[in-house]
C-alpha positions as CSV (number, residue, x, y, z in Angstrom):
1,X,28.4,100.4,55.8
2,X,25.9,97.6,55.4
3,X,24.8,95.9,51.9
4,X,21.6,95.6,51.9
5,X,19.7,93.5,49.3
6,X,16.8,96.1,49.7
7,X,17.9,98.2,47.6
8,X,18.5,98.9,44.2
9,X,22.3,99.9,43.9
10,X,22.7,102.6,41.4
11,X,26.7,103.5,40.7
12,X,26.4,106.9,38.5
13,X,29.8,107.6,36.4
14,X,30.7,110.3,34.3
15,X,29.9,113.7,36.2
16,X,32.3,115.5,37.8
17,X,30.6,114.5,40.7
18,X,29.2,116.4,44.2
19,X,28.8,118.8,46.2
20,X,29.6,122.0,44.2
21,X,30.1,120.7,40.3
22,X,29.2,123.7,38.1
23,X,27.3,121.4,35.0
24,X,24.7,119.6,33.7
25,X,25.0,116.4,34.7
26,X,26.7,117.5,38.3
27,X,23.6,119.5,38.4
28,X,21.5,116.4,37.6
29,X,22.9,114.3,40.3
30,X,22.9,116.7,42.9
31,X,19.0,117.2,42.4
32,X,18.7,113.5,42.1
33,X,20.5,112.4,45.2
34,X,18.8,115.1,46.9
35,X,15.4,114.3,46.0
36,X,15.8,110.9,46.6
37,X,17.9,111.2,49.8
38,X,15.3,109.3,52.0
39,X,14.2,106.7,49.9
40,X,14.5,103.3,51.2
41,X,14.9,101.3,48.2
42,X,17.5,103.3,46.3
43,X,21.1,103.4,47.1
44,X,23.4,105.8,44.9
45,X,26.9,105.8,44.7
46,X,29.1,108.6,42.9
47,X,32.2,108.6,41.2
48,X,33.6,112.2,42.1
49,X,36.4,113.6,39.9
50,X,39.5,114.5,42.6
51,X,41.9,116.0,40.3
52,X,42.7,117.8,37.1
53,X,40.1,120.5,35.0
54,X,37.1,121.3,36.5
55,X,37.4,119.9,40.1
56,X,35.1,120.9,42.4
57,X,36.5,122.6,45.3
58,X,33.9,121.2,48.1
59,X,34.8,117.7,46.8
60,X,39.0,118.6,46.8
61,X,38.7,119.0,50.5
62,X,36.4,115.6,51.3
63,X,38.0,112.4,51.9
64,X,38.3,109.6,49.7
65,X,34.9,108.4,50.3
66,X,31.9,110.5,51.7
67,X,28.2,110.9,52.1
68,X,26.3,113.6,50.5
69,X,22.3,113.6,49.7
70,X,22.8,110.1,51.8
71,X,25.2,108.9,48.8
72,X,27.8,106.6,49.2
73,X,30.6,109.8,47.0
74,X,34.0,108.3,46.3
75,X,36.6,109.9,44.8
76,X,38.3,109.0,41.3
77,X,42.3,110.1,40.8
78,X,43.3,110.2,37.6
79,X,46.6,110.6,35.5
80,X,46.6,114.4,34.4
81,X,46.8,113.7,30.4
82,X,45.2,116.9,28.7
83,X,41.6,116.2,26.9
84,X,41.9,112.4,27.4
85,X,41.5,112.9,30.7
86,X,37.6,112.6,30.8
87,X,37.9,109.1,29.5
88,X,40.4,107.4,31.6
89,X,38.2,109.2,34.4
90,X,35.1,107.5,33.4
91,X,37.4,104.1,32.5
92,X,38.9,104.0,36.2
93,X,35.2,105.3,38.0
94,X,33.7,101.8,36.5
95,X,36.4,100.2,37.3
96,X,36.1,101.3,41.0
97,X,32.3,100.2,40.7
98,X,32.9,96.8,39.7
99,X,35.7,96.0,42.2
100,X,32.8,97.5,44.7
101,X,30.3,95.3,43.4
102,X,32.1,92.5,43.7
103,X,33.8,93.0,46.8
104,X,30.1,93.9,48.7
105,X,28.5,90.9,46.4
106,X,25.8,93.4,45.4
107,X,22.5,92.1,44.0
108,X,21.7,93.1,40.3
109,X,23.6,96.7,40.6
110,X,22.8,99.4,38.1
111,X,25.8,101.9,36.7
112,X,24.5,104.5,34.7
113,X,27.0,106.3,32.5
114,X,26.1,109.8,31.5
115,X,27.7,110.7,27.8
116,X,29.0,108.3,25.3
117,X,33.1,108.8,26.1
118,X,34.0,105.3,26.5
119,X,32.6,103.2,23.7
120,X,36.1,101.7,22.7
121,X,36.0,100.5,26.2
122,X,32.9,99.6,27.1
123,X,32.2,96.0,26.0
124,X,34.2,94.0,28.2
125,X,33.1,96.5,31.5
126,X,29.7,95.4,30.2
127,X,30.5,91.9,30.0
128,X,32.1,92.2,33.4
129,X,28.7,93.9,35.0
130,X,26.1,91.4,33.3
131,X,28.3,88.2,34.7
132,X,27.9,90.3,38.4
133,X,24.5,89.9,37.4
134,X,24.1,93.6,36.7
135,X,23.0,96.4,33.8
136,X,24.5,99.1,31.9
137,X,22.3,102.2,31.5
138,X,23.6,105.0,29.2
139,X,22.4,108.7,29.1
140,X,23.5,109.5,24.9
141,X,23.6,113.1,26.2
142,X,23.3,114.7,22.6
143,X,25.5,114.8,19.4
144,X,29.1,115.6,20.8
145,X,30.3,114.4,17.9
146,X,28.7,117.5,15.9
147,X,30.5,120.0,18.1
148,X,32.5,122.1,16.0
149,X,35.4,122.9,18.0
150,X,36.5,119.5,18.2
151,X,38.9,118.0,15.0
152,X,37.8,115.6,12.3
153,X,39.6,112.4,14.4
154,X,38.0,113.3,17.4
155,X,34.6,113.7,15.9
156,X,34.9,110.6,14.6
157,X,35.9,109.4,17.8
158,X,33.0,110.8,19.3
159,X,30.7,108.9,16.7
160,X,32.2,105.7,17.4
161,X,32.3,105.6,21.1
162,X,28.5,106.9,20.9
163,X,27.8,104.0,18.4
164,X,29.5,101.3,20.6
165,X,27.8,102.6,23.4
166,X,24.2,102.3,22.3
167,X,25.5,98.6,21.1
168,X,26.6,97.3,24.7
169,X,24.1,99.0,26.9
170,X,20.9,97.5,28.1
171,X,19.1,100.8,28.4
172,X,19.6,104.0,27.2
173,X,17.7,106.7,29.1
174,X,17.3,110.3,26.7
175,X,17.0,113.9,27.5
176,X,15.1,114.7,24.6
177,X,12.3,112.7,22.4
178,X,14.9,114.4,19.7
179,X,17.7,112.5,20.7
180,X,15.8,109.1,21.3
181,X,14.2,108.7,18.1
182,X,18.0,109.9,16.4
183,X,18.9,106.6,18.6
184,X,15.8,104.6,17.3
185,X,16.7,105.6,13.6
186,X,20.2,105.6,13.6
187,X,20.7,102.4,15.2
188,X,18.2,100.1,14.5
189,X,20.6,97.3,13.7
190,X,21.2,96.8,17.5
191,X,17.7,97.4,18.7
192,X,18.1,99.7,21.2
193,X,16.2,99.8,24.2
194,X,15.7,103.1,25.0
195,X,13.3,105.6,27.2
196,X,12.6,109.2,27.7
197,X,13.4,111.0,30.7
198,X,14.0,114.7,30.8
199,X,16.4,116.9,32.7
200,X,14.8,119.2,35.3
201,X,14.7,122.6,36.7
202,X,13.0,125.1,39.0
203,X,10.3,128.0,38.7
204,X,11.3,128.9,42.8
205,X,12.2,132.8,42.6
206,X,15.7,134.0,43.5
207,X,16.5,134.1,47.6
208,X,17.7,137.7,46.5
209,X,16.0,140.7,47.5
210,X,16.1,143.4,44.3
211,X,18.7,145.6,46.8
212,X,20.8,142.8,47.3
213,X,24.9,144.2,47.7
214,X,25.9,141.7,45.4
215,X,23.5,142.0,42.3
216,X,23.6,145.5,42.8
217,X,27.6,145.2,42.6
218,X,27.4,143.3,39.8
219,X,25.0,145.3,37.7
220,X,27.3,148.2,38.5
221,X,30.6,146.4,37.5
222,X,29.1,145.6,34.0
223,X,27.3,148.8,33.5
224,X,23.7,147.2,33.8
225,X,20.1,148.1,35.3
226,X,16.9,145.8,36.0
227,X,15.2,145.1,32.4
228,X,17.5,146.7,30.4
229,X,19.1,144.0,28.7
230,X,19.4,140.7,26.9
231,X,21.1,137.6,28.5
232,X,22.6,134.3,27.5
233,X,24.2,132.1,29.4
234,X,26.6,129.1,27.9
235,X,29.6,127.9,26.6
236,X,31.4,129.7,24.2
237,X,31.5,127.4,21.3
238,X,30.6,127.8,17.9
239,X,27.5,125.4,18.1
240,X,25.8,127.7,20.4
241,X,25.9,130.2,17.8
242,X,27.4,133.2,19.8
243,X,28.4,135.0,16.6
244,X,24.8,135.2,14.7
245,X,23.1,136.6,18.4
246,X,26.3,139.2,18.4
247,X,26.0,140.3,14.7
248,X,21.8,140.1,14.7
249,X,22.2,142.1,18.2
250,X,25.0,144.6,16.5
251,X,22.2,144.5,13.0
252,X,19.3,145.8,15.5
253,X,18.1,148.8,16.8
254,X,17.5,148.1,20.3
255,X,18.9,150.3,23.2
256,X,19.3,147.2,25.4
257,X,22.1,145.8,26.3
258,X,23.1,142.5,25.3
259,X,25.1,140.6,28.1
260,X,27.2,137.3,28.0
261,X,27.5,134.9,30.6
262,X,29.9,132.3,29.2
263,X,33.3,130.9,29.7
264,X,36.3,132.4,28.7
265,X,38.0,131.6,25.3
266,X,40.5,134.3,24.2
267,X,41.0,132.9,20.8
268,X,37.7,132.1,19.9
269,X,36.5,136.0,21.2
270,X,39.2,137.7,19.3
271,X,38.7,135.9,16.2
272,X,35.0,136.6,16.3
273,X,35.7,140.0,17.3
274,X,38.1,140.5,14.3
275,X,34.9,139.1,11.9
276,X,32.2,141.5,13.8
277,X,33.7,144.4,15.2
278,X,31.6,144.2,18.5
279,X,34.2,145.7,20.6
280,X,32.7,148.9,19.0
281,X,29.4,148.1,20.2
282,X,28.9,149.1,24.2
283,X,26.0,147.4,24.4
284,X,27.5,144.1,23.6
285,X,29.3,143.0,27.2
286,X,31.1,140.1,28.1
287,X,30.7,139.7,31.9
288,X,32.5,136.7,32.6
289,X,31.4,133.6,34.6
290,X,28.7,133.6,37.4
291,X,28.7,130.4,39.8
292,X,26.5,132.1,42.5
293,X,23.2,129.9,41.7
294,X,20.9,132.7,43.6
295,X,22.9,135.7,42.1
296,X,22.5,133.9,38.4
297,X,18.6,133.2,39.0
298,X,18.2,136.6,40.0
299,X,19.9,137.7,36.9
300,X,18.1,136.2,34.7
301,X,14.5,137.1,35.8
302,X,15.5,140.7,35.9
303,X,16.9,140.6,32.3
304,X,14.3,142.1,29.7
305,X,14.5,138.8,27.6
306,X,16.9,135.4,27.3
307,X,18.3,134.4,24.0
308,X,19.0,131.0,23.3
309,X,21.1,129.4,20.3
310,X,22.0,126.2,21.2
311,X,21.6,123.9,18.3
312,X,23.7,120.6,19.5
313,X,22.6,118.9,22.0
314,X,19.1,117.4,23.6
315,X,17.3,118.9,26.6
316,X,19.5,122.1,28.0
317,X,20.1,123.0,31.1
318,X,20.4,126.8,30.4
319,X,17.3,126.5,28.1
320,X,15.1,125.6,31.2
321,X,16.9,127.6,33.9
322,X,15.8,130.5,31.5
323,X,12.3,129.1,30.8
324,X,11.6,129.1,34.6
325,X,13.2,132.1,35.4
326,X,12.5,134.8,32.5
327,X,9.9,136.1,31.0
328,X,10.9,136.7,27.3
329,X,12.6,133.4,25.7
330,X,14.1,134.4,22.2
331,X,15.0,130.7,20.6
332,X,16.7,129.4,18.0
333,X,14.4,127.4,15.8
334,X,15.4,123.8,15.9
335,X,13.9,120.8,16.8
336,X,15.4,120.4,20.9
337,X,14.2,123.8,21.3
338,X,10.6,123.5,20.0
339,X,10.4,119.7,22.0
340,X,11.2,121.6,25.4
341,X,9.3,125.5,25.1
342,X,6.6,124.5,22.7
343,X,4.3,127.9,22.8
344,X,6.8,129.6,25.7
345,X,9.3,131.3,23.6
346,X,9.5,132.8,20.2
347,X,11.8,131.7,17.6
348,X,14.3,132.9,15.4
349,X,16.8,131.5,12.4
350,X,20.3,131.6,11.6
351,X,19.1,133.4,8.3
352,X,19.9,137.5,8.3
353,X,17.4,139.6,9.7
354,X,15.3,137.1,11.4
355,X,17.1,137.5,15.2
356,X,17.2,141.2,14.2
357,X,12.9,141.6,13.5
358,X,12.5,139.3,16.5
359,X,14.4,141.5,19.1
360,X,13.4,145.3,17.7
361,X,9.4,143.4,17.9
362,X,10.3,141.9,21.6
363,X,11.3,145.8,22.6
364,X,8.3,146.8,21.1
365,X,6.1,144.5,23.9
366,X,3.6,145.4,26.3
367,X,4.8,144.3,30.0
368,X,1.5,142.2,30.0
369,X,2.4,140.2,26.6
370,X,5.7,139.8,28.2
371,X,3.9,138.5,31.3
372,X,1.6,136.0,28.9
373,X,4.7,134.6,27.7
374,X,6.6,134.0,31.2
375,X,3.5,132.4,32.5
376,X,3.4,129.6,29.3
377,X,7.3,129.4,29.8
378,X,7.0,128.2,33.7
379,X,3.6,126.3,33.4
380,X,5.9,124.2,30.7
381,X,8.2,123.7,33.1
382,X,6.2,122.9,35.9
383,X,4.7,120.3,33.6
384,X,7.0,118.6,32.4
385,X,10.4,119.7,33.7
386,X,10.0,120.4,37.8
387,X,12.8,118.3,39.2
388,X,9.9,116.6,41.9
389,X,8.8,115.2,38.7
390,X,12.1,114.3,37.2
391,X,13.0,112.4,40.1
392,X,10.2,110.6,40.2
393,X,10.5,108.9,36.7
394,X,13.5,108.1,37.9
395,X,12.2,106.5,41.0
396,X,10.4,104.7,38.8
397,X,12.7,103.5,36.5
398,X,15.2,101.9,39.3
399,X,12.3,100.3,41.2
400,X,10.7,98.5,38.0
401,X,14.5,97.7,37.0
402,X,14.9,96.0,40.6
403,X,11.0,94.5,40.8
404,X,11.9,92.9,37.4
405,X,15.2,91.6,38.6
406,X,12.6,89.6,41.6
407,X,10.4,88.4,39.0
């Protein structure tokens, strides 16, 4: 492989990595590297996660180093140590960057960190990178360190490292205009220097035909037809506030179904269940995972409506996929929300009832109000949010980075 001083080396660190990553940021960097694949003055390189929770299995069977979207992948081993796994992971991928850099002498590199899990660590990699002559960019991600299902030490954890983060890096790129002005406000002190890109997604329609085996095999498994029912797709934390949609859902009169696209979590399910009773419910349905990308797209334009009630957290991938994808967007009211839909969803609170009056008057629709409100949903994304544009901030992010480097 040749170093060339051409380009502007960008190491990314702290996805899972690609090809085949299920998340948002391995959804991120696929998109990036693919949209960027022939650029000539851009040079990425991946640290690709090649063991333990949540390894891909394309990457399991590559070699130690590959190419993929014309990016220079290499794989990152790490000890298998339960939940502390994710930092040494991102600890030992900078590493592996830095040893690069210094072994290929590259000019004014850039490694970009997505999520604060390494503050602790961070100042002397920093240190490190600036006397190679390089800078640290940071994407805060947003608010891990409110997640409920973590304990008190690690929240505080969380806080720290995202505190020492935002202290050592020399830019911090955001998600959300939420989550940059938290940055901006909270702290000041260090005088962050900070900018706004967004994440992306797509308004293409499904490759599936509406006969599609597979759909139709699905829809059959869970007991589902075309337009007949709710979706949310997402994690099954408390944050994303799973049991106010069941019990508003279970408070409502709709004959919809109501069905659940989220990872499994025995304990948290049957202590909800135990609190709400849904099991009594048939329209409430758990259906389990869904990693097909054009089966899940296809799913979600023909459900009736999407409900969203992710309150952690800055632009969401979900929140998007959905906005490009379905007509009817049923949104919790905070600010991330608001910042990405603006006029293409309605809105709902955690208060009693509101969820409720908002679905029973969203069953009560027209098909061409429904329409009205699809076509604000995608035009916003279009706008604002279409991964062409996306990748072209970011295009133009790492060329002023390296032009300035010149100057």
């Amino acid at each position: 492989m040749t170093i060339s001083e051409n380009y502007q080396h960008v190491f990314i660190v702290g996805s899972k990595g690609i090809p085949g990553s299920y998340g948002g940021y391995e959804t991120f960097v696929d998109k990036l590297t693919e949209y960027h694949q022939h650029l000539s003055r851009i040079k990425y390189h991946v640290a690709c996660k090649a063991n333990g929770r949540g390894v891909s299995k394309k990457i399991a069977v590559m070699p130690e180093q590959f190419v993929y979207h014309d990016a220079e992948c290499f794989k990152v081993k790490v000890p298998e140590v339960g939940p502390g796994q994710a930092v040494l992971y991102d600890c030992y991928a900078i590493r592996n960057c830095l040893d690069y850099i210094r072994k290929n002498k590259i000019v004014h590199p850039i490694i970009y960190v997505l999520a604060c899990r390494i503050g602790p660590f961070i100042g002397k990699y920093a240190r490190e990178l600036h006397s190679l002559g390089g800078r640290l960019f940071v994407n805060p991600d947003g608010h891990e360190w409110m997640r409920d299902k973590w304990s008190k030490p690690v929240r505080w954890y969380w806080k720290k490292s995202e505190q020492l983060m935002v202290k050592y890096a020399d830019l911090l790129i955001c998600d959300s205009k939420n989550i940059e002005k938290y940055i901006q406000k909270t702290y000041a002190a260090y005088r962050p220097i900070t900018t706004y890109i967004a994440y992306g997604a797509e308004t293409r329609k499904s490759s599936l035909e509406d006969n599609d085996i597979n759909l139709s095999t699905w829809y059959q498994q869970w007991g589902l037809q075309p337009r007949q029912y709710y979706l949310v797709v997402g994690r099954f934390v408390p944050e994303n506030n799973f049991e106010t949609m069941i019990r508003e859902f279970m408070l409502s009169n709709s004959k919809r179904n109501f069905a659940i696209i989220t990872t499994k979590d025995d304990k948290f399910l049957q202590k909800l269940d135990s609190k709400l009773g849904f099991s009594l419910d048939s329209r409430i349905k758990f259906v389990g995972t869904v990693y097909d990308p054009d089966l899940l797209k296809k799913i979600r334009e023909q459900a009736y409506g999407y409900i969203h009630g992710h309150e952690v957290g800055g632009t969401n991938p979900s929140l998007l996929e959905a906005l490009g994808s379905t007509e009817l967007n049923l949104l919790l009211d905070v600010g991330f929300n608001r910042e990405v839909a603006e006029n293409g969803g309605m809105y709902w609170s955690k208060a009693v009832g509101s969820l409720k009056s908002l679905l029973e008057q969203a069953d009560m629709m027209d098909e061409e109000e429904r329409r009205h409100y699809g076509e604000l949903a995608k035009k916003r994304v279009r706008e604002a949010y279409s991964w062409s544009f996306i990748a072209n901030c970011y295009e133009n992010q790492f060329i002023t980075e390296k032009d300035g480097f010149n100057n």
